[in-house]
C-alpha positions in Angstrom: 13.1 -5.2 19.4 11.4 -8.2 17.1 7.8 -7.9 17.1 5.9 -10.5 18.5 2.1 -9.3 18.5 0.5 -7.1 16.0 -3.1 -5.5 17.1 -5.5 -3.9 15.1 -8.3 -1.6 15.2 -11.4 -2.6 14.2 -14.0 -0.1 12.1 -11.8 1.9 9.2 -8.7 -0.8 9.8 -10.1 -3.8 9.4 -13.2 -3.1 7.7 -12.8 -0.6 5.2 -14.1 3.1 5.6 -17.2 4.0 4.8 -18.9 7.4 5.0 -22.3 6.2 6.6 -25.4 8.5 7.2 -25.4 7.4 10.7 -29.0 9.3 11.0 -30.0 7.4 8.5 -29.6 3.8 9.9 -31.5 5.7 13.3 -34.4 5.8 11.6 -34.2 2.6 10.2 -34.2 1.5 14.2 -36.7 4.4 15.2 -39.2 3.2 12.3 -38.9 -0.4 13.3 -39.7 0.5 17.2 -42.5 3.0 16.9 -43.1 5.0 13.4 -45.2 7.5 14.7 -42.1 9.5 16.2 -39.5 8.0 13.8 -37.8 11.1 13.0 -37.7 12.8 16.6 -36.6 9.2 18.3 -33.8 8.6 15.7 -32.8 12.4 15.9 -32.4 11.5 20.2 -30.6 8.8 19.2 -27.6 10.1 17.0 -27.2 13.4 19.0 -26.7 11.0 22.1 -24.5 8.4 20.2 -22.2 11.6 19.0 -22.2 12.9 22.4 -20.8 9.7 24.1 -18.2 9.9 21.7 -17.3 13.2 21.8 -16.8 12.8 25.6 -15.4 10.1 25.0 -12.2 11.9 23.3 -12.4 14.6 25.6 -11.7 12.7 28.4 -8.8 11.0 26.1 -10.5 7.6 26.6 -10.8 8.0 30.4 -14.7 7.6 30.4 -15.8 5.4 27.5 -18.8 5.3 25.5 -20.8 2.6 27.3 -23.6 0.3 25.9 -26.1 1.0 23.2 -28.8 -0.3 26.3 -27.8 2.7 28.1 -28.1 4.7 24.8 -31.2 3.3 24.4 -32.7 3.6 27.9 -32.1 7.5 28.0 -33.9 7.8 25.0 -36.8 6.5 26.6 -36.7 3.0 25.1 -38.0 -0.2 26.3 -34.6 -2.6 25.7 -37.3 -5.6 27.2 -39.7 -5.3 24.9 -39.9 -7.6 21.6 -40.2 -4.4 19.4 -37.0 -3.4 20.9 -35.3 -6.4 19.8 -36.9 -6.8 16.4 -35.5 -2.8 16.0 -32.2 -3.5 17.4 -31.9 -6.4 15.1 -33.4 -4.4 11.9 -30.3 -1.4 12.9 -27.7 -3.9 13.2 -28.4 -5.6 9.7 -28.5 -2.0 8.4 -24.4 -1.6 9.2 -23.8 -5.0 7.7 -22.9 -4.2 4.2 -20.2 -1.5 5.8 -18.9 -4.1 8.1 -17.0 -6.6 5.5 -13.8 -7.5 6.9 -11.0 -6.0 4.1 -10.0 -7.9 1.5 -6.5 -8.3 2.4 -7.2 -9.5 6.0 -7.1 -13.1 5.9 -3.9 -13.6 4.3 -2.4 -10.9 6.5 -3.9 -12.5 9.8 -2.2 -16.1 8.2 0.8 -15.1 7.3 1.8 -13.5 10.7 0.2 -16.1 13.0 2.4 -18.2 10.6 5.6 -16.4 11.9 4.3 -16.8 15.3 3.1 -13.4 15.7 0.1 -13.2 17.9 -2.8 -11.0 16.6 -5.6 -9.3 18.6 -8.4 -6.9 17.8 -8.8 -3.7 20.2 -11.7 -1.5 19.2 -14.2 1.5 20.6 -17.6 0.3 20.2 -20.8 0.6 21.7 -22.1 -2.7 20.1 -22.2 -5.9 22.3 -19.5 -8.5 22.0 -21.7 -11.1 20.3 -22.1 -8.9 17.1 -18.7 -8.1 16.5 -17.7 -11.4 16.7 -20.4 -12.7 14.2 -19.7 -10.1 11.9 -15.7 -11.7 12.1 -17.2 -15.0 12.2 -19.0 -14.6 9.2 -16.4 -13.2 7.1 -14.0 -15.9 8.3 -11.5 -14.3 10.7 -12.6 -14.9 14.6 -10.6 -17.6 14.5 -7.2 -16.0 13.7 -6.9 -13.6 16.9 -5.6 -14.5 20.1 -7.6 -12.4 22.3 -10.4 -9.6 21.6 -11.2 -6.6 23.6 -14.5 -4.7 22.8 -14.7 -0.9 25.2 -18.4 -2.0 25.4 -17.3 -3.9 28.1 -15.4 -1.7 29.6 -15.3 1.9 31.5 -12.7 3.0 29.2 -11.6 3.4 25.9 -9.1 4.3 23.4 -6.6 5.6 23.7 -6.0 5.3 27.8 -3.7 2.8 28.9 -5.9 0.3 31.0 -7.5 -1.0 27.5 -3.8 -1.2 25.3 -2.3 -3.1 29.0 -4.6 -5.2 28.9 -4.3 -6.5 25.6 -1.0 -6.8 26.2 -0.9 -8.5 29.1 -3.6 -11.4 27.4 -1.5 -11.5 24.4 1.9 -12.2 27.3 4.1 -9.6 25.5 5.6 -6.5 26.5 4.9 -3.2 24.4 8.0 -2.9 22.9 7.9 -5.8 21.1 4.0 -4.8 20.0 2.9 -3.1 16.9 -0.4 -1.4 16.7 -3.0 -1.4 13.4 -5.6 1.7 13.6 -7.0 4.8 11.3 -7.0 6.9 14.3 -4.1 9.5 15.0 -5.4 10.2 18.4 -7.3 7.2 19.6 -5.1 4.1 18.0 -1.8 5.9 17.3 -0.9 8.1 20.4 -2.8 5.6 22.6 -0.5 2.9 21.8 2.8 4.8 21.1 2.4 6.4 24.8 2.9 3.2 26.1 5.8 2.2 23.6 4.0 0.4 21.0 5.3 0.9 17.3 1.7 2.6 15.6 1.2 1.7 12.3 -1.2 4.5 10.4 -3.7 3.7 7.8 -5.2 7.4 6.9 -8.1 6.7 5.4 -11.0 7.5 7.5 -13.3 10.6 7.6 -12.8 11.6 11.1 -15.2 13.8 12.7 -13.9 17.4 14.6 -15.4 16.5 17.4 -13.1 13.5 17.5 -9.8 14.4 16.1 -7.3 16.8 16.9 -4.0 17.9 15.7 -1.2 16.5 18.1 1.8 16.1 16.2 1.7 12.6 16.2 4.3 10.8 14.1 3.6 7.2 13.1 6.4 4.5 13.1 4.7 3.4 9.7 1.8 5.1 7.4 0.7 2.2 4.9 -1.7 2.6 2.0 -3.8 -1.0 1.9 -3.8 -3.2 5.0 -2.4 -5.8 3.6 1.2 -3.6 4.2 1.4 -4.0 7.2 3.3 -7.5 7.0 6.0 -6.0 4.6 6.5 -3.0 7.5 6.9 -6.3 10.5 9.1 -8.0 8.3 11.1 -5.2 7.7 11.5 -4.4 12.0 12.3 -7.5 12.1 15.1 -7.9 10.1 16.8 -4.8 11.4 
């Protein structure tokens, strides 16, 4: 089966890994929004961020991570307020220098939409819609996907079905003729092989225990660089 759509995975695919002191960039927010309880805020917030993501894989994607709002408002936050937004914004700027879209991406994205290959982006995220696509819109690439799905507005998340079919069914092909892009064995690999995707594995992110387990997963394709990952279509497509 020719493939006919490639999608990819967003943070440690298509940007780069980084190892990130995530408590770190908290207290860049929790400074911002109230520096008399910088540490104990930003301490709130990361032990809540890595506990919607550790449920998140426990319940293999069936509950998803939510919002950063609802993050934000269990922590005791006020999201209204113009501190809030002047934090938010000071957090968000914070991730930017580990957000760069790789190197090899927009010749990649070109040369596939080029053979008529659709393209799409499917990642977990708790960030809003509008950021991700400024952070692509910035480094040049929005414009080469077809369609873009964000869990952040969703109930789900990598890797249950409902967010991979409806990719799928945006993008108007069938699985079989999909391959999918991700760093993940569990969330982007197995998600997308269940439903007869070919997974293509770039193993170069730090992934937490809390995250990751061994399932035996074998990828149709392990690549080094992204840039690969056309020399591993063309080859499917040959054959």
């Amino acid at each position: 089966m020719a493939i006919e759509a490639v999608i990819f995975d967003w943070g440690g695919t298509l940007t780069p890994w980084h190892d990130v002191d995530l408590l770190d960039i908290w207290r860049t927010y929790s400074s911002t929004y109230d520096d008399s309880r910088t540490e104990e805020l930003a301490c709130a917030l990361h032990q809540g961020e890595q506990a919607r993501w550790s449920q998140q894989f426990q319940t293999n994607g069936a509950q998803g991570t939510g919002v950063l709002e609802e993050l934000f408002e269990e922590c005791g936050v006020d999201t209204s307020s113009p501190q809030h937004a002047k934090a938010l914004a000071a957090y968000l700027a914070e991730w930017d220098p580990h957000t760069y879209t790789d190197s090899d991406a927009t010749a990649l994205l070109e040369n596939l939409r080029g053979r008529g290959i659709k393209t799409a982006v499917l990642s977990n995220t708790m960030w809003p819609r509008a950021h991700h696509e400024g952070v692509l819109q910035r480094d040049g690439v929005l414009h080469l996907f077809d369609y873009l799905l964000f869990t952040s507005e969703w109930e789900t998340g990598k890797p249950h079905a409902t967010v991979f079919t409806d990719v799928l069914y945006n993008l108007d092909v069938s699985a079989e003729n999909t391959a999918f892009v991700g760093d993940r064995l569990f969330d982007d690999i197995q998600g997308s092989q269940n439903l007869g995707m070919r997974g293509i594995w770039i193993p170069h992110s730090t992934i937490p225990a809390s995250q990751s387990t061994d399932l035996n997963i074998t990828p149709a394709a392990t690549i080094n660089r992204l840039g690969e990952v056309l020399d591993v279509v063309l080859a499917w497509n040959e054959n």
